[in-house]
VEXSE-55768 format. One record per atom (N, C-alpha, C): residue number from 1; x, y, z; atom name; residue in one letter. Coordinates in nm, 2 decimals. Example, Ala and Ser with C-alpha at 12.3 -4.5 7.8 and 13.67 -1.06 7.14 Angstrom:
<sites>
     n        x        y        z   atom   res
     1     1.32    -0.57     0.78      N     A
     1     1.23    -0.45     0.78     CA     A
     1     1.32    -0.33     0.78      C     A
     2     1.28    -0.22     0.71      N     S
     2     1.37    -0.11     0.71     CA     S
     2     1.29     0.00     0.79      C     S
</sites>
This chain:
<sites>
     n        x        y        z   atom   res
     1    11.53     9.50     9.88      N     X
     1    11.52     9.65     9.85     CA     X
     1    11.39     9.68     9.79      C     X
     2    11.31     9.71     9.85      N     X
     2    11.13     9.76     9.80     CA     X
     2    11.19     9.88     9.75      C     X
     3    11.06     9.89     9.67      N     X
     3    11.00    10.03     9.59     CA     X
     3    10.91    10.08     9.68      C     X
     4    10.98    10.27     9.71      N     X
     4    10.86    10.29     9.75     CA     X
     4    10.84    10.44     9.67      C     X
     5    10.72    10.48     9.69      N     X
     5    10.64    10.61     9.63     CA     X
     5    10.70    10.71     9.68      C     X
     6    10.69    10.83     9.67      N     X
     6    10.75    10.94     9.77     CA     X
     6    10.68    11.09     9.69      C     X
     7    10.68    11.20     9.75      N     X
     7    10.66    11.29     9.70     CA     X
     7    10.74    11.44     9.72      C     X
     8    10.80    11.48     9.68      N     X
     8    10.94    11.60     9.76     CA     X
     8    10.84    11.69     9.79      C     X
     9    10.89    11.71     9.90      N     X
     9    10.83    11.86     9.98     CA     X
     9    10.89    12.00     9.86      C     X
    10    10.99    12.01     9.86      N     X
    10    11.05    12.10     9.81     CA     X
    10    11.02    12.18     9.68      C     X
    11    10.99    12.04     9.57      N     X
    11    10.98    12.07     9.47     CA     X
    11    10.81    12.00     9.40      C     X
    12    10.73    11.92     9.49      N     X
    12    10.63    11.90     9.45     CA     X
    12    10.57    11.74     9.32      C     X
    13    10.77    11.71     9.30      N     X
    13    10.77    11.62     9.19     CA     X
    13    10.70    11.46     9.29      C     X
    14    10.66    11.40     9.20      N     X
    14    10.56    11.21     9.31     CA     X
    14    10.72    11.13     9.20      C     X
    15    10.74    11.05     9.30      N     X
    15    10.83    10.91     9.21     CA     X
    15    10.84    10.84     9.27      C     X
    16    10.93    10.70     9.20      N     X
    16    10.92    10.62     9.28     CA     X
    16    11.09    10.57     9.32      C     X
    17    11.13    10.55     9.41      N     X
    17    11.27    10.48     9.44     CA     X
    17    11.33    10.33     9.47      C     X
    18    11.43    10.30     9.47      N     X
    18    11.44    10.16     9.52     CA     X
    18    11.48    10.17     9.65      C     X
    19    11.43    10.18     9.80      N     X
    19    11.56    10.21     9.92     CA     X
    19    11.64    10.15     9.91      C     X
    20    11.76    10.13     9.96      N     X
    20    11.82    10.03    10.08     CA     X
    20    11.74    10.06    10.23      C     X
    21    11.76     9.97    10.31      N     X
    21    11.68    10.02    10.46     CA     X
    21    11.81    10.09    10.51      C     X
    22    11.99    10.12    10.46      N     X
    22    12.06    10.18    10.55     CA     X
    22    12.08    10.36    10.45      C     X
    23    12.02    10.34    10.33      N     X
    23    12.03    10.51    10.23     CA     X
    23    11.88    10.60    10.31      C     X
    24    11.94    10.72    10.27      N     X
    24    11.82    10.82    10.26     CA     X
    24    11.80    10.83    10.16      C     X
    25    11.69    10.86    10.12      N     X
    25    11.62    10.90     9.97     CA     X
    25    11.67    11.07     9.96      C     X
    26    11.65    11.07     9.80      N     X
    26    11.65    11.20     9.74     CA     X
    26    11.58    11.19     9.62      C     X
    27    11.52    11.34     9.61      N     X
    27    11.43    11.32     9.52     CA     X
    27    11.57    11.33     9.39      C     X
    28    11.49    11.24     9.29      N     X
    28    11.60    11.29     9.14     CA     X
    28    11.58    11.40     9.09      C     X
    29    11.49    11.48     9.13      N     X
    29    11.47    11.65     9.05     CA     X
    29    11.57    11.75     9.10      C     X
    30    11.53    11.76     9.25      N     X
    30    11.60    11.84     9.28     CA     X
    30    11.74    11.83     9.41      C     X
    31    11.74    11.68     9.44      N     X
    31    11.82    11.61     9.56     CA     X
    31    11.76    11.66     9.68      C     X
    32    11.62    11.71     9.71      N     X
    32    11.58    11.74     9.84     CA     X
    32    11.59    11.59     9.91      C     X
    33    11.62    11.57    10.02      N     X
    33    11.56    11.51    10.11     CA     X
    33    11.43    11.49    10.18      C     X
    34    11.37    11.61    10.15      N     X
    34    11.29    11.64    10.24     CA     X
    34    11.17    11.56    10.16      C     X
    35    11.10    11.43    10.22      N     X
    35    11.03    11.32    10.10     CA     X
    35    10.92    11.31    10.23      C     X
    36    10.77    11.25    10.18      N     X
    36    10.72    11.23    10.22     CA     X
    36    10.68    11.09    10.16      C     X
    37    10.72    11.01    10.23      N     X
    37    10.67    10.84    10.20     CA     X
    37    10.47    10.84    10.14      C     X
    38    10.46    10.80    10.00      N     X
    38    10.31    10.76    10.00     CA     X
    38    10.28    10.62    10.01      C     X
    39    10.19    10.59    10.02      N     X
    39    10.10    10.44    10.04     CA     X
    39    10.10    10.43     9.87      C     X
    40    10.16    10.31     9.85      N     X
    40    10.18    10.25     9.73     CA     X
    40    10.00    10.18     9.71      C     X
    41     9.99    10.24     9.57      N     X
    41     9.85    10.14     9.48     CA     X
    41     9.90    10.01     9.50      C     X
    42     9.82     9.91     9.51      N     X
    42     9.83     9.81     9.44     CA     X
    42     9.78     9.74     9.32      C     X
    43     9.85     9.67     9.28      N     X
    43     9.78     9.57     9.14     CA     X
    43     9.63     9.52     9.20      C     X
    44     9.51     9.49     9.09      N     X
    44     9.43     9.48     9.10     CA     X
    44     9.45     9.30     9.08      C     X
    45     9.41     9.25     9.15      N     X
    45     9.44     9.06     9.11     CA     X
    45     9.31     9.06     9.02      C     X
    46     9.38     8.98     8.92      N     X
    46     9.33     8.91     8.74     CA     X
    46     9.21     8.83     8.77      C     X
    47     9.12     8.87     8.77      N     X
    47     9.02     8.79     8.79     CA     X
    47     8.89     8.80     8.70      C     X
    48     8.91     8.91     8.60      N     X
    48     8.85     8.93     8.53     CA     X
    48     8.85     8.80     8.39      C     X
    49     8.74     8.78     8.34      N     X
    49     8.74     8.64     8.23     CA     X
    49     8.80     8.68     8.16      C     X
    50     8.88     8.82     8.09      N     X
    50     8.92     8.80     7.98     CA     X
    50     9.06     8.78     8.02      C     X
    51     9.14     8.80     8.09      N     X
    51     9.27     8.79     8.17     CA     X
    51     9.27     8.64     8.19      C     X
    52     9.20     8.58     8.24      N     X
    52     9.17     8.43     8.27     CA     X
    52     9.16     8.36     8.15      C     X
    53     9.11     8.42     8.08      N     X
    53     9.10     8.35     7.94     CA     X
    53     9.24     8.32     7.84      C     X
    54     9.31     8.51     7.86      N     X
    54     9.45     8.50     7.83     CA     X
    54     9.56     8.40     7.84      C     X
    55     9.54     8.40     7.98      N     X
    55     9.63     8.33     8.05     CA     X
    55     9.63     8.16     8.05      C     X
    56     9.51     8.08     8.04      N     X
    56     9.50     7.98     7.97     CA     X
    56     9.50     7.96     7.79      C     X
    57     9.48     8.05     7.74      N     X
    57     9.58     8.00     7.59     CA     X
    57     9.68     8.03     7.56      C     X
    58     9.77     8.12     7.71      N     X
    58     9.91     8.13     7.67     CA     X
    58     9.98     7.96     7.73      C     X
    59     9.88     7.90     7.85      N     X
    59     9.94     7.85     7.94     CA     X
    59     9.93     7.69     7.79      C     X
    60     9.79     7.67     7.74      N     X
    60     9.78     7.59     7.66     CA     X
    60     9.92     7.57     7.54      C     X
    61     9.93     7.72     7.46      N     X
    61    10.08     7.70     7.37     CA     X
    61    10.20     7.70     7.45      C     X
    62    10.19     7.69     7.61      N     X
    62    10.34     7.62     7.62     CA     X
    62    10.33     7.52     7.69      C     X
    63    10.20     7.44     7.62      N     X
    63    10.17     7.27     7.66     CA     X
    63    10.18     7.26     7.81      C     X
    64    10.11     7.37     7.83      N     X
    64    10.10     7.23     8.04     CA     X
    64     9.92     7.35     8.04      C     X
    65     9.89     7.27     8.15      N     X
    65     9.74     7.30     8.13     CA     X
    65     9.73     7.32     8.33      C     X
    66     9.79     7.34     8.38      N     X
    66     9.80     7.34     8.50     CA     X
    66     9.71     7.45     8.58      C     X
    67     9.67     7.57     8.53      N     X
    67     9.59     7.65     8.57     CA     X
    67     9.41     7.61     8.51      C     X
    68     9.39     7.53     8.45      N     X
    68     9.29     7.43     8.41     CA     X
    68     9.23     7.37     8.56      C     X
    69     9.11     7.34     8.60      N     X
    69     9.04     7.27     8.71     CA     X
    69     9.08     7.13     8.66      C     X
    70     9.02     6.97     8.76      N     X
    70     9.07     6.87     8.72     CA     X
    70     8.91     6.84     8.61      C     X
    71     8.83     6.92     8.62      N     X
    71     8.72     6.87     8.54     CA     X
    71     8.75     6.92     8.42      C     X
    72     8.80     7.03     8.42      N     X
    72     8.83     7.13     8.23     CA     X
    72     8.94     7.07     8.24      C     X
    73     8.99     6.99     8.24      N     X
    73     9.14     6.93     8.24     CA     X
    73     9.08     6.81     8.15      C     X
    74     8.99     6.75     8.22      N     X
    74     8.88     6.60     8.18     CA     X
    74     8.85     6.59     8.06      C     X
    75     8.79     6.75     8.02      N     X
    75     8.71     6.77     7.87     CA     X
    75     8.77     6.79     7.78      C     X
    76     8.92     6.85     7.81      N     X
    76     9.02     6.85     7.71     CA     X
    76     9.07     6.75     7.61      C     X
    77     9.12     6.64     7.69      N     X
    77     9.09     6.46     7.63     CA     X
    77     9.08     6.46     7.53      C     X
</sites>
């Protein structure tokens, strides 16, 4: 069941829903049906060093070092 975006004709409100692929959507403001599907954003992938940095001293306090290279793995020692 995806999330998708939508925006009611009717009423102007943007949200987002869970489908089924066998339900119609309705908007929750005003129950129009009348929806126009949007193209979902997506997440920006972490690649920034301070995210990278996060994510190895979270990964260090729960003892496994696996997102580490085998050389920063080496130096650790």
């Amino acid at each position: 069941m995806p999330i998708h975006d939508f925006r009611c004709n009717a009423c102007g409100q943007q949200f987002e829903l869970l489908v089924r692929s066998s339900s119609v959507p309705a908007c929750p403001h005003c129950a129009s049906t009348a929806l126009d599907k949007l193209v979902s954003l997506t997440a920006p992938q972490g690649t920034s060093q301070a995210i990278i940095a996060s994510g190895r001293r979270a990964a260090a306090r729960e003892g496994h070092f696996s997102n580490y290279s085998r050389a920063e793995r080496a130096k650790l020692k």
